[in-house]
PLY file of the C-alpha trace (Angstrom):
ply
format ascii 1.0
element vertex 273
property float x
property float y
property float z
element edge 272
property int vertex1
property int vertex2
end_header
48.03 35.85 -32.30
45.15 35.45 -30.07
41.26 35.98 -30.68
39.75 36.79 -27.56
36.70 36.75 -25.63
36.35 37.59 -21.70
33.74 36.77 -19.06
33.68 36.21 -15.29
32.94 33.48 -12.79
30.64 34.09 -10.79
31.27 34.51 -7.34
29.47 31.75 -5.57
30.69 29.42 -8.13
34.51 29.93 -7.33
36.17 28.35 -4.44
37.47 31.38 -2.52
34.13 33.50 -3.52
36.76 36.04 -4.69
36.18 38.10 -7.91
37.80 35.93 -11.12
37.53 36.51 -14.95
38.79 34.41 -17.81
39.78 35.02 -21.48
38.38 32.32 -24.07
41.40 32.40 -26.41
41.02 30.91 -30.13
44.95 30.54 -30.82
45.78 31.21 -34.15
49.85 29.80 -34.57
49.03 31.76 -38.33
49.64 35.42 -39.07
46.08 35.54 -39.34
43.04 34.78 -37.94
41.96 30.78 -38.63
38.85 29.83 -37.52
40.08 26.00 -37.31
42.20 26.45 -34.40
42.00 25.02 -31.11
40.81 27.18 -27.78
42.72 28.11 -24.87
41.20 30.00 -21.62
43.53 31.24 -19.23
41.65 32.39 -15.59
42.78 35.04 -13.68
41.93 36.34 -9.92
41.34 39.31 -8.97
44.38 40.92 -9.54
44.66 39.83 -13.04
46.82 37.32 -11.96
46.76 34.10 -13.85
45.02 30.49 -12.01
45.00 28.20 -14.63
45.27 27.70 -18.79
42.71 25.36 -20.12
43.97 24.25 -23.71
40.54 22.72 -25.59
40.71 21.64 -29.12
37.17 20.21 -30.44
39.10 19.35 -33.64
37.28 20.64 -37.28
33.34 20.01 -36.66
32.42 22.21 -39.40
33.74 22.95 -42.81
31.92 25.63 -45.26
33.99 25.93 -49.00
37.54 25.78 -48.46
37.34 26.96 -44.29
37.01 24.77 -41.20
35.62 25.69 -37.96
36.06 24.71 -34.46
34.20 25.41 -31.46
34.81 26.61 -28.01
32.86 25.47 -24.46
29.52 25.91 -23.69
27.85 29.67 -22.57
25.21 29.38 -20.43
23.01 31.42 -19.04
23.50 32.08 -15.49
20.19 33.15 -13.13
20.34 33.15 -9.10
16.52 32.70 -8.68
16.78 33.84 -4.45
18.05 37.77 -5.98
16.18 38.47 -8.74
14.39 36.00 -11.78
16.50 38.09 -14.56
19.70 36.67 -15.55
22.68 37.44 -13.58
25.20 36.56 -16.14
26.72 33.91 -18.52
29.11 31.09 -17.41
31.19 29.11 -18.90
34.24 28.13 -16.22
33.36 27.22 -12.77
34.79 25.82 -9.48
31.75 25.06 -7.29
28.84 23.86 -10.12
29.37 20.52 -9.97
31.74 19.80 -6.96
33.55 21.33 -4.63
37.14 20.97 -5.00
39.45 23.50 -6.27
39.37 22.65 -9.79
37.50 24.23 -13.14
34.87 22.48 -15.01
33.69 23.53 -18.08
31.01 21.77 -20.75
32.01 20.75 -24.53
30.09 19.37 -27.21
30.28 15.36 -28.26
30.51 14.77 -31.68
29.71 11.75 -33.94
32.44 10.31 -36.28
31.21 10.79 -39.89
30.50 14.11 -41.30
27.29 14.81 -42.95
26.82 17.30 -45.98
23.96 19.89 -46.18
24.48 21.54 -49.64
28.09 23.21 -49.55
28.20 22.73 -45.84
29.97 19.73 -44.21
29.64 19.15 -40.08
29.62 16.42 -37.65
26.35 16.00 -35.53
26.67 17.18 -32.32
25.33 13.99 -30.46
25.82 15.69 -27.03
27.61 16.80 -24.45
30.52 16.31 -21.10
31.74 17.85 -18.64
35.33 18.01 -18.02
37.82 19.49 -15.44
40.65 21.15 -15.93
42.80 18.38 -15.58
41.28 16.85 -18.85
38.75 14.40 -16.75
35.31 13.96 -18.28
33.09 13.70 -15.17
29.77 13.30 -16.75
28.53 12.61 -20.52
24.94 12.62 -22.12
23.07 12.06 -25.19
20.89 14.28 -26.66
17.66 12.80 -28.00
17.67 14.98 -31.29
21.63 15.43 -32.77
22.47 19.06 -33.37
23.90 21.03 -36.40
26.66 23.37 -34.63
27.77 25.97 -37.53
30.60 28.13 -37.87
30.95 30.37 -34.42
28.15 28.50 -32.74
28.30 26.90 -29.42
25.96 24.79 -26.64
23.69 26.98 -24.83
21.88 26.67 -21.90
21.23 28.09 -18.45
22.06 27.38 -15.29
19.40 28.18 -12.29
20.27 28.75 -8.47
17.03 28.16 -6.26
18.03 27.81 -2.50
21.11 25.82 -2.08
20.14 23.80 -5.60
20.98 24.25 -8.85
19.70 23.14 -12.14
20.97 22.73 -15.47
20.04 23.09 -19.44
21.71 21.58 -22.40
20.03 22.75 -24.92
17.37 20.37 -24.84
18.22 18.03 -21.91
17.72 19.55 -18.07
19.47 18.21 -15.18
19.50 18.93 -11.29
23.01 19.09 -9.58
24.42 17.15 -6.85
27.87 18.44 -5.80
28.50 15.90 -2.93
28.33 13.13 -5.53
29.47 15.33 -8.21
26.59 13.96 -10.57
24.08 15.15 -12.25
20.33 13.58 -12.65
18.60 14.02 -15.45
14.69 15.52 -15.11
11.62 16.27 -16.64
10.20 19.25 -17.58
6.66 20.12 -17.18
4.65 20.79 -20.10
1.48 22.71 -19.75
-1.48 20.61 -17.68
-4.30 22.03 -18.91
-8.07 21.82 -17.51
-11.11 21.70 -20.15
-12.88 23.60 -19.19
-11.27 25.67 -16.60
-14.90 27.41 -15.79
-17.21 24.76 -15.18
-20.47 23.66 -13.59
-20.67 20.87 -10.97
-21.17 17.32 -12.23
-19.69 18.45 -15.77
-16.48 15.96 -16.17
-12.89 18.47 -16.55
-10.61 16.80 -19.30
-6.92 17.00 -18.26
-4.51 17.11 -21.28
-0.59 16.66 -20.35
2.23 15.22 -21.70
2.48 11.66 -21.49
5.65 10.28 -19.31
7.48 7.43 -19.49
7.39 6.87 -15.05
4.13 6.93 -12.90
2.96 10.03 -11.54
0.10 11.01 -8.74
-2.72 13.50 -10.07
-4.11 15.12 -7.35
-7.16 17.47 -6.66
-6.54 20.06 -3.88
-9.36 22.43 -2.67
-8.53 26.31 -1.66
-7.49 25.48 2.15
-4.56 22.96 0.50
-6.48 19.94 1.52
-6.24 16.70 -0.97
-9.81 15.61 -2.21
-8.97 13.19 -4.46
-5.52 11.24 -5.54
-4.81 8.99 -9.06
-2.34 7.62 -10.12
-1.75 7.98 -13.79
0.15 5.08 -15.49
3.34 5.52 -18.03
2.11 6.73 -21.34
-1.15 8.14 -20.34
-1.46 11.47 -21.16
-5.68 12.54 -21.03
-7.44 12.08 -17.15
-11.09 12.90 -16.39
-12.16 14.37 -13.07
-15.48 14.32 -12.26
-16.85 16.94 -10.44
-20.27 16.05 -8.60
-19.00 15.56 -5.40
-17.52 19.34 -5.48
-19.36 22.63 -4.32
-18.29 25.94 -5.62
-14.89 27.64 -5.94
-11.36 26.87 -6.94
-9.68 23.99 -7.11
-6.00 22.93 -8.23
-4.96 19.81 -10.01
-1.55 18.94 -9.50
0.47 16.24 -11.57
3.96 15.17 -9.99
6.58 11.95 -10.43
7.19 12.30 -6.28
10.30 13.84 -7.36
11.91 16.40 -9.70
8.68 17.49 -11.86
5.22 19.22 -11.08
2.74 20.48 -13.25
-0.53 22.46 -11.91
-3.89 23.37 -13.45
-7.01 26.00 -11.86
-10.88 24.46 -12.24
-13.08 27.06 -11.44
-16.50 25.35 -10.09
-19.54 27.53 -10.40
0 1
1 2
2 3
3 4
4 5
5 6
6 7
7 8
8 9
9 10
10 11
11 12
12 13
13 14
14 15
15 16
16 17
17 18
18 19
19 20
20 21
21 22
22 23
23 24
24 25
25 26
26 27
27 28
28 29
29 30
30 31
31 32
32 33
33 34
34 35
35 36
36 37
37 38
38 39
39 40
40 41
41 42
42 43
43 44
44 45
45 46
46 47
47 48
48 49
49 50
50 51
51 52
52 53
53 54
54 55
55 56
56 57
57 58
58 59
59 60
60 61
61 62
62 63
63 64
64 65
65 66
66 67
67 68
68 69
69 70
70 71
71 72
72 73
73 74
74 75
75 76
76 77
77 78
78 79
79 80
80 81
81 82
82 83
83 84
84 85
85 86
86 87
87 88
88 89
89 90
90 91
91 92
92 93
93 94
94 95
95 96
96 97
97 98
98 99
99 100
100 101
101 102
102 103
103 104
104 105
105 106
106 107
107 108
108 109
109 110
110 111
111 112
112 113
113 114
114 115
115 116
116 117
117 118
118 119
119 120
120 121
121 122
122 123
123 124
124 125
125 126
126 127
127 128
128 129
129 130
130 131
131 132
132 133
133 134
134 135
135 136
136 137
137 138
138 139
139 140
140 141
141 142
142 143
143 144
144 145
145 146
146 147
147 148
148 149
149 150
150 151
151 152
152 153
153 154
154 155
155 156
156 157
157 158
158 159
159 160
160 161
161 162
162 163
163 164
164 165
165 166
166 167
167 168
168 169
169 170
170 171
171 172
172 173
173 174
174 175
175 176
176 177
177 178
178 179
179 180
180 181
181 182
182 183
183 184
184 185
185 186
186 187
187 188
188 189
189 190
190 191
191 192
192 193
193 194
194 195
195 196
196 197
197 198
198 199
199 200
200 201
201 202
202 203
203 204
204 205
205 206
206 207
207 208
208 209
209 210
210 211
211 212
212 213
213 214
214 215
215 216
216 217
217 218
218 219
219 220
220 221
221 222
222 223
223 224
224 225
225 226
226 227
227 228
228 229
229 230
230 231
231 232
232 233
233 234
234 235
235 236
236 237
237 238
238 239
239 240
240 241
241 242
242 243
243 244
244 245
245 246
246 247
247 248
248 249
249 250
250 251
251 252
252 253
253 254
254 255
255 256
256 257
257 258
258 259
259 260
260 261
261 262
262 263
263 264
264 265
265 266
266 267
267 268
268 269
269 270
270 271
271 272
């Protein structure tokens, strides 16, 4: 007996860019439904034809009276930022995400060893998450700073963004860029709000920057309206307050940028009177 779910690959994330689906199977060897049973997705082409079966078993992470619970991979959200910024689907199996050979990847939870009890509810802490191919090869693992509490039915969420040729990734609460020609993934930071006190100002009246302290280096930079750079600071690890004095400016609008060189960049307006 089989309890099913279905969803579909997107096309630029299959090898062929031909239309494929797949059923998310919880196999139940009962006459019955049992919620502690392992997973099994089976993906078919476009014809209904099966690819490939993908047998998963996360073994019992969560146990509630006298039931156990297991969970299945990891639905993300799927947006394709160059069509439209509203989602485009959910994912869960793909070819062409993380490489670009022929087989399926898919992401599972990491668990710790030891259950913990919360009242009548018993679970292992999900301490993270991998990413594994269909032939059972883990081809990148993480931490996640904060362990989570999956309950019974729940699963890792996330999204997945497509800007250009480049695509990002969420974990929950870790966020990752993707490089398929080294099949890796590098971990980023993401921008909290810079904000600019006050935004409306009066020349020679210091702005107070507030941001969120980083553990690299990063450049703060002051750019007038015709994108030229007046002023450049660099802004050692674990600061996380700049001044910017203003007496040198003359009125109109200004933007403060914050950015490690790299993956992360966080703007603020000053408005000079």
């Amino acid at each position: 007996m089989l309890h099913s779910s279905a969803g579909v690959v997107p096309l630029i994330y299959s090898f062929d860019q031909q239309g494929q689906i797949y059923t998310d199977n919880k196999i139940d060897y009962n006459d019955g439904y049992d919620p502690a049973a392992p997973y099994e997705a089976v993906i078919y082409d476009e014809n209904l034809e099966p690819i490939v079966e993908i047998r998963y078993d996360s073994g019992i992470c969560y146990k509630y009276g006298q039931s156990s619970y297991t969970t299945s991979p990891a639905r993300l959200q799927f947006y394709d930022l160059g069509v439209s910024t509203d989602r485009s689907g959910y994912l869960s199996f793909t070819q062409t995400l993380f490489n670009d050979d022929e087989r399926y990847e898919y992401i599972i939870p990491v668990f710790a060893e030891n259950f913990k009890v919360d009242g009548s509810v018993s679970y292992l802490p999900c301490t993270g998450f991998k990413v594994v191919n269909s032939d059972g090869l883990t081809l990148f693992e993480d931490k996640f700073e904060k362990d989570l509490q999956l309950e019974r039915g729940d699963v890792l969420y996330g999204e997945v963004y497509r800007l250009g040729s480049r695509d990002y990734l969420r974990v929950e609460q870790n966020y990752y860029s993707i490089d398929r020609k080294t099949n890796s993934l590098k971990s980023i930071e993401m921008p909290t709000a810079l904000k600019a006190f006050p935004g409306i100002t009066r020349r020679n009246t210091d702005v107070r920057l507030d941001f969120a302290a980083s553990s690299a280096e990063r450049v703060l930079s002051l750019v007038d309206a015709n994108g030229r750079v007046l002023k450049s600071s660099r802004i050692a690890s674990g600061i996380d307050t700049w001044n910017v004095n203003t007496g040198s400016l003359t009125s109109g609008l200004y933007i403060v940028t914050l950015s490690d060189g790299a993956t992360s960049v966080e703007t603020a307006k000053i408005i000079i009177r």
